[in-house]
C-alpha atoms as one frame of an Amber mdcrd trajectory, in Angstrom:
protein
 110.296  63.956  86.018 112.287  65.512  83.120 110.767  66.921  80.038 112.573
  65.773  76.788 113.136  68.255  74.220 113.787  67.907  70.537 116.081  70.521
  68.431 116.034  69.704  64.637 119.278  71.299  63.067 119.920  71.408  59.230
 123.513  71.359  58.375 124.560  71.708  54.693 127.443  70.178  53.288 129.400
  72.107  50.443 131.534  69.459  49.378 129.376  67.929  46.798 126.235  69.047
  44.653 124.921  65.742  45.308 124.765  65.839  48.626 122.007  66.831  49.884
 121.306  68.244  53.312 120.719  66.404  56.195 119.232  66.428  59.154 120.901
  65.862  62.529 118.877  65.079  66.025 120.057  66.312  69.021 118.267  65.804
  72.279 118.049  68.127  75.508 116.714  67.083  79.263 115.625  69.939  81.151
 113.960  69.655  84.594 110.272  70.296  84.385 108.079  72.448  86.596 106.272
  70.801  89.074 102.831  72.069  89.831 102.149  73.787  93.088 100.652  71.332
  95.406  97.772  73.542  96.917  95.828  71.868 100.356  92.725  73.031 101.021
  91.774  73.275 105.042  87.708  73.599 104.973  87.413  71.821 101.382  83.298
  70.727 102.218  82.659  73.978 102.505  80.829  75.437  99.232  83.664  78.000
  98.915  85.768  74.593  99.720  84.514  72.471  96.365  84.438  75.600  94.736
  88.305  76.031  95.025  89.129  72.208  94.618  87.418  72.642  91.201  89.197
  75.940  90.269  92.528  74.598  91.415  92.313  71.089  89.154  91.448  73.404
  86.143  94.013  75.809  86.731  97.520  76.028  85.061 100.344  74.921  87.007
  98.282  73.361  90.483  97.368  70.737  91.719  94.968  69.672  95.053  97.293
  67.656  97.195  94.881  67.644 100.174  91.851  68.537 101.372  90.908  68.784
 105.509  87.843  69.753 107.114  85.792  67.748 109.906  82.967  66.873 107.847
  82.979  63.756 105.076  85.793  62.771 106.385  86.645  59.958 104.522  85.172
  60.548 101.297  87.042  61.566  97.830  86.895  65.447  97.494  86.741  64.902
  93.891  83.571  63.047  94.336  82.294  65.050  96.856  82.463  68.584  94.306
  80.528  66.106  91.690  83.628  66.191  89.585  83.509  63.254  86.672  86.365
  61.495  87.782  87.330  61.070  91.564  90.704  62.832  92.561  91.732  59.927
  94.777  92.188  62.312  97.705  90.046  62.079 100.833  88.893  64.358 103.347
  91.121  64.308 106.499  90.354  66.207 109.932  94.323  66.419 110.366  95.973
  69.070 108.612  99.426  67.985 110.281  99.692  64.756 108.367  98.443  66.759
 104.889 101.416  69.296 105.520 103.548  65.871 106.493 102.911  64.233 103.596
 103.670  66.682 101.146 107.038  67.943 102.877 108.773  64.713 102.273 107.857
  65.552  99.091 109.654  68.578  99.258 107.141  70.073  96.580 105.935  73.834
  96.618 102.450  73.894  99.132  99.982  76.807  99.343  97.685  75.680 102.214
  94.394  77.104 101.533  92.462  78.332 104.707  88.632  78.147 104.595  88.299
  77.854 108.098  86.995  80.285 111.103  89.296  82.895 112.950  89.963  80.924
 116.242  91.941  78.346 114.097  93.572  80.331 111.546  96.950  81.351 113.698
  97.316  77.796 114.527  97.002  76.607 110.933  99.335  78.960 109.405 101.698
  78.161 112.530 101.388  74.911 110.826 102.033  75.382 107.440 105.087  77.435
 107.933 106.533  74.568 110.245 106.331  72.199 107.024 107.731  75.062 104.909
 104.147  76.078 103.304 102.814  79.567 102.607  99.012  80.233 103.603  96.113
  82.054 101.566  93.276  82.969 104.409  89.650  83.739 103.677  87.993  83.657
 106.948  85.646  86.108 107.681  85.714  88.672 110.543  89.592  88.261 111.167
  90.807  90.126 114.198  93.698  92.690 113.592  95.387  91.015 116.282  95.663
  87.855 114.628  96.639  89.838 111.439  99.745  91.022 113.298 100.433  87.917
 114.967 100.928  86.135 111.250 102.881  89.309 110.647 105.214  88.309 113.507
 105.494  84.916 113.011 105.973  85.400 109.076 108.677  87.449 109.887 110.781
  85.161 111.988 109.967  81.930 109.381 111.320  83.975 106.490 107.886  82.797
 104.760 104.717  84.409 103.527 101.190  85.006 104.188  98.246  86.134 102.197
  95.289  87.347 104.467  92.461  88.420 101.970  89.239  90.381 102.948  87.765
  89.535 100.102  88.718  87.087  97.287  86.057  88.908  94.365  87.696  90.877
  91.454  84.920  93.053  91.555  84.502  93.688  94.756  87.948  95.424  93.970
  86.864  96.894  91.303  83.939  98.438  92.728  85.999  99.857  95.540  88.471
 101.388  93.083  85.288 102.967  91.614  84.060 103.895  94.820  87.856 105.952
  95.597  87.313 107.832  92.194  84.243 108.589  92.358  84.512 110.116  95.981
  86.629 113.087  94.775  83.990 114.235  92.392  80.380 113.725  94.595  79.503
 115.446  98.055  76.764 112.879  98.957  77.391 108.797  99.466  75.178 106.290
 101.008  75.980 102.482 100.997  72.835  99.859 100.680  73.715  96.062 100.803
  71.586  93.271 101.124  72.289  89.848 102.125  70.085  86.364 101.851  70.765
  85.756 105.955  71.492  87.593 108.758  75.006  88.353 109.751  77.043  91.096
 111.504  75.919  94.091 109.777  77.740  96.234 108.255  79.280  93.550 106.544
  83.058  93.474 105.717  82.787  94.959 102.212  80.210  97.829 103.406  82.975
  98.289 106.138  85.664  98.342 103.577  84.387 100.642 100.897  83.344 103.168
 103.725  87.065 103.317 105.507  88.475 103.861 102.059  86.019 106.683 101.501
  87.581 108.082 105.362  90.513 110.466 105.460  90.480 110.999 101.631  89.579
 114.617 102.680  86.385 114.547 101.773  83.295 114.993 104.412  80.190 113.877
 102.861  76.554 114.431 103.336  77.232 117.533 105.290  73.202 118.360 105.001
  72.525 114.961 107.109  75.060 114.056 109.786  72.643 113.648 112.619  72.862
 109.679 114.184  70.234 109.845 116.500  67.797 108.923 113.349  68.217 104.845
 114.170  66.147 104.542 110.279  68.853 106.774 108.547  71.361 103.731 108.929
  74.750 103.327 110.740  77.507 106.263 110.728  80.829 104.368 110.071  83.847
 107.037 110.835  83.584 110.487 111.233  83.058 111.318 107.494  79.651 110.780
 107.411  79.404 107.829 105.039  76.298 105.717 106.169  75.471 101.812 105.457
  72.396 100.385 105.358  71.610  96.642 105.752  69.017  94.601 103.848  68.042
  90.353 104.960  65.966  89.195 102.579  65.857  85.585 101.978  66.549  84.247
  98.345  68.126  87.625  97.675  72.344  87.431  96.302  74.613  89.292  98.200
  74.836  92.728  97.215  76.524  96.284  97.453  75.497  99.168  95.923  77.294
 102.911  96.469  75.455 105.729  95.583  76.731 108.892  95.225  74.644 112.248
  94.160  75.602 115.741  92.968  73.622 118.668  91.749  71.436 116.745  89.245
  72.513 113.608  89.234  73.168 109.864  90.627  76.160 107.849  90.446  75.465
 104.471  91.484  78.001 101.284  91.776  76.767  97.826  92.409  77.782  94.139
  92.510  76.373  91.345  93.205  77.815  87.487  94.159  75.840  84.843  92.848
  77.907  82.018  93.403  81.095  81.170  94.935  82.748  80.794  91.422  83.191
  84.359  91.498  85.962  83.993  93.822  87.753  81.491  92.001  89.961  84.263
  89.713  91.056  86.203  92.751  91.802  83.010  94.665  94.186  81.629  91.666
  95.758  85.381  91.941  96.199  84.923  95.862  97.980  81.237  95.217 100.363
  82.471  92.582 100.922  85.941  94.636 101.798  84.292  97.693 104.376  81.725
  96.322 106.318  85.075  95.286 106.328  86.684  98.708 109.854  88.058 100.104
 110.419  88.823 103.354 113.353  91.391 102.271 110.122  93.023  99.942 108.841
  93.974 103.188 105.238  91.549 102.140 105.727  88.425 104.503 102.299  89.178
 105.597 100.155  90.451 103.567  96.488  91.975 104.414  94.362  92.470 101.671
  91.773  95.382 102.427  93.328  98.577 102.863  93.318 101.428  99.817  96.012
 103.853  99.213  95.886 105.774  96.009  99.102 107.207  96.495 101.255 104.239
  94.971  99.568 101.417  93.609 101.391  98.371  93.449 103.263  97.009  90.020
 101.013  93.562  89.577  98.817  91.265  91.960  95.750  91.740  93.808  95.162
  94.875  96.591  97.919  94.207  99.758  99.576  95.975 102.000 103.389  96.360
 102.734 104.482  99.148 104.530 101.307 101.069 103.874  98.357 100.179 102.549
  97.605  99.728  98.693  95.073  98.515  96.324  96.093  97.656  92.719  94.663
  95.635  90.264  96.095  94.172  87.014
């Protein structure tokens, strides 16, 4: 579809007083932008309605299809209690999503909400049609990280792999970095509503990028044979401790202490919304991956405060970098 364009050009004419000037119309088709047709693989998930939502509000994307193996059938729109239907229902076959909008030859962003036995295989697919992959699945092997390295790398394509989608979650690791050059003494509390593989990713996170800055902390207290003291994660002596208490939002909280005083950091998630920012960031991020940049995979989780990166959320290239903008 092309987008007309009107440029109104006075001319005046010299010859006679009494003419006056006049208006001339001339009229310009240029090719519009299409939107970035963005498929979402795990869309009845809450995360999953959460990003159909963000994605219809958002500037420049559209859903073009939403798979996951429950309500199959049923209109995603509908289903995230939007007030009009999208007119787009829930398939279990991501193939004939991907099919579908190749013919189209359209820009995709596939969208993966799924669990990490299935996420190779589903970015195998999207690159096949041509489509570049955001993943958010929890507990993501490093293997499969450098498998969707490899295969990036021979389809000339990219792939986003995010640890977390949550601006501040970034933010409070930044914090976290800074802060670690100025206290001797950090402990990491989090709490979640159910039980899950503690430490959790983020308590992981935020205690790897406290590792090998240099810094040993808590020298007065690096005995582990205390099972109440909390886990040890690395050999810096940065310890987590894990709270399940039901009806409780996901939490982290860093503390850090010095000679009299305490420097504490803390977010909380409420809601899935919060995600929504970072996961607009990770769509229009990913469409601008290079192979010759050296990004055709990209894991998000990493910190280097060496060189942070010109724009976009945290990723890693050749080495590992968090930057924020």
């Amino acid at each position: 579809m092309a987008a007309l364009s009107y440029q109104f050009q006075f001319t005046i004419y010299k010859v006679s007083k009494n003419i006056k000037a006049r208006p001339s119309i001339s009229c310009s088709m240029q090719p519009s932008q299409s939107n970035i047709k963005v498929v979402i693989n795990g869309a009845a998930k809450d995360i999953g309605r959460a990003a159909v939502v963000a994605v219809t509000k958002a500037r420049g994307m559209e859903v073009a299809g939403a798979v996951d193996t429950e309500f199959v059938g049923e209109d995603i729109g509908k289903l995230c209690d939007m007030e009009e239907p999208l007119e787009i229902p829930i398939l279990n076959d991501l193939t004939m999503v991907l099919g579908s909008i190749s013919q189209a030859k359209e820009t995709g962003v596939v969208i993966d909400f799924t669990d990490p036995s299935k996420v190779y295989e589903n970015v195998k697919q999207a690159t096949a049609f041509g489509m570049k992959s955001v993943v958010y699945v929890p507990r993501i092997q490093l293997d499969t990280i450098a498998a969707l390295s490899s295969l990036c790398e021979k389809a000339s394509t990219g792939c986003l792999v995010a640890p977390t989608l949550s601006i501040g979650c970034i933010l409070l690791q930044q914090a976290a970095i800074s802060a670690s050059f100025h206290f001797n003494n950090v402990e990491i509390v989090e709490s979640r509503a159910e039980a899950m593989d503690f430490p959790s990713l983020d308590a992981t996170q935020i205690a790897k990028n406290l590792s090998n800055l240099g810094q040993v902390y808590n020298r007065e207290d690096l005995s582990t044979d205390i099972v109440a003291r909390g886990q040890v994660l690395g050999e810096d002596g940065v310890r987590v401790h894990s709270l399940v208490l039901p009806g409780i939002p996901s939490s982290t909280t860093v503390y850090f202490s010095g000679p009299g005083e305490v420097y504490s950091i803390k977010h909380d998630i409420t809601d899935p919304q919060c995600l929504m920012p970072g996961l607009i960031l990770a769509i229009r991020k990913v469409i601008r991956l290079k192979v010759s940049n050296l990004q055709s995979s990209v894991w998000l989780g990493e910190v280097s405060v060496k060189r942070p990166l010109s724009s976009g959320l945290p990723c890693m290239g050749l080495r590992p970098q968090y930057s924020l903008h």
